[in-house]
N, C-alpha and C positions, 0 to 999 in steps of 0.2 A: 421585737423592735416594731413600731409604729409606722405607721406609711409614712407619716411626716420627715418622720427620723431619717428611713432611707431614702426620701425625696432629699432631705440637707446635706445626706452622705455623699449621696450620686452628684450630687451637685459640687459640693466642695471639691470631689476625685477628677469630676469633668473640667474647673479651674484648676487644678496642676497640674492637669496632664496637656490640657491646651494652652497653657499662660506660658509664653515666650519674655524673657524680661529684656528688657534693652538698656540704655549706658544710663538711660535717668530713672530708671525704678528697679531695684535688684530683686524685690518680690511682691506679692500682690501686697502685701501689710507694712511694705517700707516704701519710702519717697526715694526721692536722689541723694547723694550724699552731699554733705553737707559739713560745714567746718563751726563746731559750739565751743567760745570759752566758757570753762562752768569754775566760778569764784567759791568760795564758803570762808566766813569773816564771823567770829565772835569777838567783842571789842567790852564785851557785858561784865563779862565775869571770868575768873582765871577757870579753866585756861585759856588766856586769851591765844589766838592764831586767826591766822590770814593764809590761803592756798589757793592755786590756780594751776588747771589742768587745759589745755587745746586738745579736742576732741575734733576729727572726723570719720564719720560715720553715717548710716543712712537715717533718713529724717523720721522720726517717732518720735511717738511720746515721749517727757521730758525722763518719765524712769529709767527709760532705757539709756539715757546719757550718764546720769546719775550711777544706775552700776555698772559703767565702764570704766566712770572717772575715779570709782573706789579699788579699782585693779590698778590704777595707777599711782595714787596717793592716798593713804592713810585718814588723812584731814577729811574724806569723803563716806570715811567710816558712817552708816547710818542706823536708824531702825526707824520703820512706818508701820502702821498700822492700819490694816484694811478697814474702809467702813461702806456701808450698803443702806440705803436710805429710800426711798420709793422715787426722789427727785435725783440723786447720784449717788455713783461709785465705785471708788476707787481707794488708792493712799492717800493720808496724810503722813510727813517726816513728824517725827519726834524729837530724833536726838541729830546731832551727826556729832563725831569725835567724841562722843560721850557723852557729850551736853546738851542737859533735855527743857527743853520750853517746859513751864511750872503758872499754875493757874496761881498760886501764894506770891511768887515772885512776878505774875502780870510778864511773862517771859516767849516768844513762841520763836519759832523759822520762818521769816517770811521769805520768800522765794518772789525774785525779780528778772524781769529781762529788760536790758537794757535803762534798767532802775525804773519800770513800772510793774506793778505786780501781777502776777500771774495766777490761773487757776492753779488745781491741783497738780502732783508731778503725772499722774495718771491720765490727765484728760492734757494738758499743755503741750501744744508739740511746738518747740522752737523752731525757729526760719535758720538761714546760713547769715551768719555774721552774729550770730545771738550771743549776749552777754550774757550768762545766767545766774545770778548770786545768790547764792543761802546767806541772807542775813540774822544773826542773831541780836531780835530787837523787843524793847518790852510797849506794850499798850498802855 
């Protein structure tokens, strides 16, 4: 092992053993909690559906709302695809409930908050009171 390596080990081991969390941050990698509605609406093409889930939970990234709201409803069913680029990375969705944005059909998932759009689910971390909608829309 590298000296660097056990420099980041020792270091990570010495934030958990001394990180005390309090009522507004449950651990070092989450915020406060936090109350998200997360919507997902196809309107494009059968089948069409409309769902809505209320989520709370602590504040992250938008994925980790994403597969909460699919333990609770179906309609959140997804698949994403990791990508790694020298400027980002993380997911992009592809599908949810089966239905997948198509480069032929000009088809994709745009994802909103509050009906403006949002980064990636990877890097986007919604506030409390957050709308969050998988729209299924074509360019």
């Amino acid at each position: 092992m590298s000296t660097l390596s056990c420099a980041c080990l020792l270091a990570f081991v010495a934030l958990a053993l001394t990180y005390k969390p309090d009522a507004n941050n449950q651990c070092c990698m989450c915020g406060p909690n936090i109350t998200v509605t997360m919507e997902v609406q196809n309107s494009l093409k059968p089948p069409v559906f409309q769902s809505s889930v209320k989520l709370e939970m602590p504040q992250r990234e938008l994925i980790y709302f994403l597969q909460a709201a699919v333990a609770i409803d179906p309609h959140f069913h997804f698949t994403a695809e990791f990508y790694a680029t020298p400027n980002a990375t993380g997911y992009d969705v592809l599908s949810m409930n089966k239905v997948a944005g198509s480069v032929t059909d000009r088809t994709y998932w745009e994802i909103l908050d509050n009906g403006a759009a949002t980064s990636s689910v990877s890097v986007y971390v919604p506030k409390d009171g957050s709308v969050v909608t998988f729209n299924f829309t074509s360019y």
